[in-house]
N, C-alpha and C positions, 0 to 999 in steps of 0.2 A: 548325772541326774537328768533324768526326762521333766521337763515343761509344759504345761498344759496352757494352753492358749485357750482362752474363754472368749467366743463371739460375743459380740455385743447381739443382743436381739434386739431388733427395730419393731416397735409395737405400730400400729396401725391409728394414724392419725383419725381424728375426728369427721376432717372432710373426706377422707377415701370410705367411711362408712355410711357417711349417708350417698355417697355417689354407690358404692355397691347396694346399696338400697332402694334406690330411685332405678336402677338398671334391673332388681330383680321384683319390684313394684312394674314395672313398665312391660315387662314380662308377664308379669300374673295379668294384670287389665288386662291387656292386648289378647294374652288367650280367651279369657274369660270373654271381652266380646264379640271375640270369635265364633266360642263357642252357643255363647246367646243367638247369633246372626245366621247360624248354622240351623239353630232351632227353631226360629222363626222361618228360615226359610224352606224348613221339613214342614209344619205345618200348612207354608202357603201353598206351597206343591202339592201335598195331600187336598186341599181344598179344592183347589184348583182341578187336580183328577177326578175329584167326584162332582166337582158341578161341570165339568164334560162330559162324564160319564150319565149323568143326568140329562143332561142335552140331547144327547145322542140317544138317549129310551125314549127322549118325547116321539121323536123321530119315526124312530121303529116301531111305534106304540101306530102311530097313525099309518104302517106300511105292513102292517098285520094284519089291521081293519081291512085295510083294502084286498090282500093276498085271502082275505077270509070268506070276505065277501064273493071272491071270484072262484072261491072253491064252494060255494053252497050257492051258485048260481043266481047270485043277492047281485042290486047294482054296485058298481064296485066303488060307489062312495057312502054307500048305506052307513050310517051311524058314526061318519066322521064329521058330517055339515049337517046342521038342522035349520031350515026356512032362512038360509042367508046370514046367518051366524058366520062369521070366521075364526073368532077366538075362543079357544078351550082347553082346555085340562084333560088329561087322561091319567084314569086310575086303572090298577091292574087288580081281578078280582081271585084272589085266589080257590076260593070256593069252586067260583064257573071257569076258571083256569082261561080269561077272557080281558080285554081292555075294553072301560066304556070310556064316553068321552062327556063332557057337561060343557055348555056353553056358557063365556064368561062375557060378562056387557064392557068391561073396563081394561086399561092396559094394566100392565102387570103393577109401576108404582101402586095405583090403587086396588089393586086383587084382591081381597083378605083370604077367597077361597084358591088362589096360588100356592099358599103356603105349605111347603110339602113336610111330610112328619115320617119320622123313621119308626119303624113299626120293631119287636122284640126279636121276628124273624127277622130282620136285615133290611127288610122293604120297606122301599121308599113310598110314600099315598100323599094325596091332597086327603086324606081321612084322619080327622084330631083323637078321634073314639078311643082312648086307651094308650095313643103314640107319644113318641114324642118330640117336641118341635126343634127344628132343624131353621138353620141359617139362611135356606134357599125357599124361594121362587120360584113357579115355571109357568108359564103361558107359551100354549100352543097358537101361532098364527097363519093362517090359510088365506093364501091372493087364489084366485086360478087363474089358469094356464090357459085360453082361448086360441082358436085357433082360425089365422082371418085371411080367408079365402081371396082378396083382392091383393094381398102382399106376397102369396105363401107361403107366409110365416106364423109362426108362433107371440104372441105377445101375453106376456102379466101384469093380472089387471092390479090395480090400484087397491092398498085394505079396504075391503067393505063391498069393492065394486062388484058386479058380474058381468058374463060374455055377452047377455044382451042376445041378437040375432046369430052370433057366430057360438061354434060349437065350443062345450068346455070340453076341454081333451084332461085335462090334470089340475094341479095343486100346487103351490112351490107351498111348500112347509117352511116354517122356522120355528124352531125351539129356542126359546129365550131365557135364560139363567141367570135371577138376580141375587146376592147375597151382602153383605156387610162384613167385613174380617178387618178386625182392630180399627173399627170406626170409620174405615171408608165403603164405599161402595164399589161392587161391582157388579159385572153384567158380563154373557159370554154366550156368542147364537152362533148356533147352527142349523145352518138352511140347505133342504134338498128339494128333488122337485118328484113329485107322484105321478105317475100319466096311468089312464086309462087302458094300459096295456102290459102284456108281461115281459 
């Protein structure tokens, strides 16, 4: 006669399942604020590109004016500086397919007209008319570029200042980009310099 041996089955205590628990607990968190960490940091990155990419148009915005200027025989600072003004904004008009610029009296914390708004086409304005408001700042700021005949060199005057007796050759621009993302503050400049020449 054949015998059949019956194993015992060992069931699974109490504490190996809350230890398999806590190991497959500790797993799910752990991805999960992974994947939260992941997604905050797609947004900050996104953010971040377009308040460069903002930057960088204030930029161009005033290195148009000028290339504009010099193709319609205009002086080649015409409608970037008005009477000693430094600080402004530039809008792009789509109409006149044109940048203008507005001078602003204040640094950019106090701007109210910094405030740039995204418009239905994609574009960015300091114009509220219909748009809608956006996280960011921008203020245009212009030193110039003097150029002093006793050193032969070049020097940048101080905000506000001017060249006085020595000649303005240029502009150092800076585009300034203020925003707020998840309660703090930031800010991000970029500075080039415009000369008087091509």
């Amino acid at each position: 006669m054949f015998r059949f041996k019956i194993k015992q089955q060992i069931g699974q205590t109490l504490l190996e399942v809350i230890i398999a628990l806590a190991v497959i607990t500790t797993g799910v968190v752990s991805s999960l604020s992974l994947t939260s960490y992941n997604l905050t940091t797609v947004f900050s990155s996104e953010t971040r590109l377009i308040a460069a990419n903002l930057a960088r148009e204030g930029i161009e915005a005033a290195r148009q004016l000028r290339d504009s200027n010099w193709l319609a025989g205009n002086p080649w600072n015409q409608g970037i500086v008005d009477a000693g003004k430094y600080r402004l904004t530039v809008n792009f008009d789509p109409s006149a397919n044109a940048w203008t610029t507005q001078s602003q009296a204040v640094d950019i914390g106090a701007c109210a007209n910094c405030q740039l708004y995204l418009a239905g086409s994609g574009v960015y304005s300091h114009n509220a008319a219909g748009n809608t408001a956006t996280a960011y700042k921008r203020l245009i700021t212009l030193k110039q570029i003097c150029w002093q005949d006793v050193s032969g060199s070049e020097v940048v005057m101080a905000v506000g200042q001017n060249c006085g007796a020595n000649p303005l050759i240029g502009y150092q621009v800076e585009s300034l980009l203020a925003w707020t993302e998840a309660g703090r503050a930031h800010q991000l400049s970029v500075i080039d310099r415009l000369y008087d020449w091509k």
